[in-house]
C-alpha positions as CSV (number, residue, x, y, z in Angstrom):
1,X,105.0,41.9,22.5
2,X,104.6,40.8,19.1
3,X,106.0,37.2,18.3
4,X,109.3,36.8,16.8
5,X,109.7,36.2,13.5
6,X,106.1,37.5,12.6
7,X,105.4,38.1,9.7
8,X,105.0,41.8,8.5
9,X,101.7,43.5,8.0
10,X,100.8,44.5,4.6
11,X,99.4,48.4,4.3
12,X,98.2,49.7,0.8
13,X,98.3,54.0,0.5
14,X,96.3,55.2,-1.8
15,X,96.3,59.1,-2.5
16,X,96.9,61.1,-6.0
17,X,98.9,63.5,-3.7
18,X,102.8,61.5,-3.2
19,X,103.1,63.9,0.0
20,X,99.7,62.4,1.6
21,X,101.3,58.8,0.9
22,X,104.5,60.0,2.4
23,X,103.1,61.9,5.6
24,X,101.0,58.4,5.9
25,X,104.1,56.1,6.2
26,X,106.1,58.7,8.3
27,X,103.4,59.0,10.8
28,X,102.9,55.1,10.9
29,X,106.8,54.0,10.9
30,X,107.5,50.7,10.5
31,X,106.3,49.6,14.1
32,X,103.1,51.5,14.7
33,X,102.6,49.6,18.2
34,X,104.8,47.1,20.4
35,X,102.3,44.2,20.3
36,X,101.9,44.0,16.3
37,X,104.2,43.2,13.9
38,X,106.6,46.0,11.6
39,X,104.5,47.4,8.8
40,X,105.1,46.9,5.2
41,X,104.1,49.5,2.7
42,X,102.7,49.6,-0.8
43,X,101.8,53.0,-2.0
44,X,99.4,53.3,-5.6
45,X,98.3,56.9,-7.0
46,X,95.5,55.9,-9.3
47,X,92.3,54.6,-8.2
48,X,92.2,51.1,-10.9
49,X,95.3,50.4,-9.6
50,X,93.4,50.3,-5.8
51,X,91.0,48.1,-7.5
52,X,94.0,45.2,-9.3
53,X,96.3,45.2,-6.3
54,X,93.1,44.3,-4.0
55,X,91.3,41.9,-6.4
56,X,95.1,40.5,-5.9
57,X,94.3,39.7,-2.1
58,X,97.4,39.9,0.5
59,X,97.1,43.0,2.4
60,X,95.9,43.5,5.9
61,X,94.7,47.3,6.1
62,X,93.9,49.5,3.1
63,X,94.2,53.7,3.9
64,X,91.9,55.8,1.1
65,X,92.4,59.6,1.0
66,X,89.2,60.3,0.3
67,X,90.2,63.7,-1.5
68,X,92.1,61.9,-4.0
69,X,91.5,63.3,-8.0
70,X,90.2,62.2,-10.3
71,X,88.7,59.1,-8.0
72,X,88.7,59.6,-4.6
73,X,89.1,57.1,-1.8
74,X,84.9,56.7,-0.1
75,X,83.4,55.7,-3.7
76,X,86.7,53.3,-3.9
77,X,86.2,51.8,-0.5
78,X,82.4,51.7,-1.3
79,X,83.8,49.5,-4.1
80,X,85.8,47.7,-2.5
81,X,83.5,46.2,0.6
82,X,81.1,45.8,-1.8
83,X,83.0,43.2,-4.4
84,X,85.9,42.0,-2.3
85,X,84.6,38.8,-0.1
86,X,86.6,39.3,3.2
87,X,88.0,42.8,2.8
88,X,90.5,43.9,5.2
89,X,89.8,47.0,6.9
90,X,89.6,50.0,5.5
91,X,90.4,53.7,6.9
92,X,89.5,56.8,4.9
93,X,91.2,60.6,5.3
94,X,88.8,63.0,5.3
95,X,88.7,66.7,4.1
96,X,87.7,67.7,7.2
97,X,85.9,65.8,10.7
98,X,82.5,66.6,9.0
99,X,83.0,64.7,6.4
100,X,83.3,61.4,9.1
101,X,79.5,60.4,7.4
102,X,80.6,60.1,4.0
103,X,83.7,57.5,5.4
104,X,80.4,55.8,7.3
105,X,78.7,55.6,3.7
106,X,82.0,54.3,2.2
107,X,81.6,51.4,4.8
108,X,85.1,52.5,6.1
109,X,85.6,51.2,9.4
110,X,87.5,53.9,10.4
111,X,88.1,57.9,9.0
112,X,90.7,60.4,10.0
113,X,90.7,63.7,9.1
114,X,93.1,65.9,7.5
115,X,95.6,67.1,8.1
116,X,97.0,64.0,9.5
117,X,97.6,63.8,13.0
118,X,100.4,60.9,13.4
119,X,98.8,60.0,16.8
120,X,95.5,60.3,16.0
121,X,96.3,58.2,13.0
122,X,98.4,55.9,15.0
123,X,95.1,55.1,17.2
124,X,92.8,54.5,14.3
125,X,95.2,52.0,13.2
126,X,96.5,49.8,15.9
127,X,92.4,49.6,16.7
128,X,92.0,48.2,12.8
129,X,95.0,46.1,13.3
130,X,94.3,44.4,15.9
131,X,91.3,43.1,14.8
132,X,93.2,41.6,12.2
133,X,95.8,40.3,14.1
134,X,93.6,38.5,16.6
């Protein structure tokens, strides 16, 4: 069980599409698993604003929808493990499960496809998370 009093987990949702960001946070809830602490939410629709609220620091998972327009979330993640010193870990939605070798170019530790799947998503995180927590 998680501790009491823990404090939240911070989870930036980056897509252009506001349904994507939604069906994200609905999937996750606010307690995606028993042993880790509730989730906290901050969604962003442009890509530059990906880039300030991480050069910012304080989150502990990042989620990319890598068919985001006009900058989609792989090139932003390749950004983002390549100039942020201890980057938390980031997850990429796909266009499709083919597209699972871009996500490993992007240096994304993890990809789901879409549409999303709110277990399959579920498991991609708590594994990311939990690696944090630890």
């Amino acid at each position: 069980m998680s501790r009491p009093g823990a404090q939240p987990l911070h989870v930036l949702v980056y897509s252009s599409n506001a349904r994507t960001r939604d069906e994200v946070r609905l999937a996750l809830g606010k307690r995606v698993h028993p042993e880790l602490p509730d989730l906290t939410y901050t969604d962003v629709a442009t890509g530059p604003m990906v880039i300030q609220l991480m050069d910012a620091g304080g989150f502990d998972l990042v989620i990319l929808d890598g068919e985001a327009a006009p900058v989609g979330g792989m090139g932003i993640a390749k950004q983002l493990k390549d100039e942020i010193d201890d980057c938390p870990p980031v997850l990429v939605l796909t266009g499709r499960s083919d597209d699972a070798w871009l996500a490993n170019w992007s240096r994304a530790e993890a990809a789901v496809p879409h549409p999303i799947d709110p277990v399959r998503l579920g498991e991609a995180v708590v594994g990311l998370l939990r690696t944090t927590v630890q």
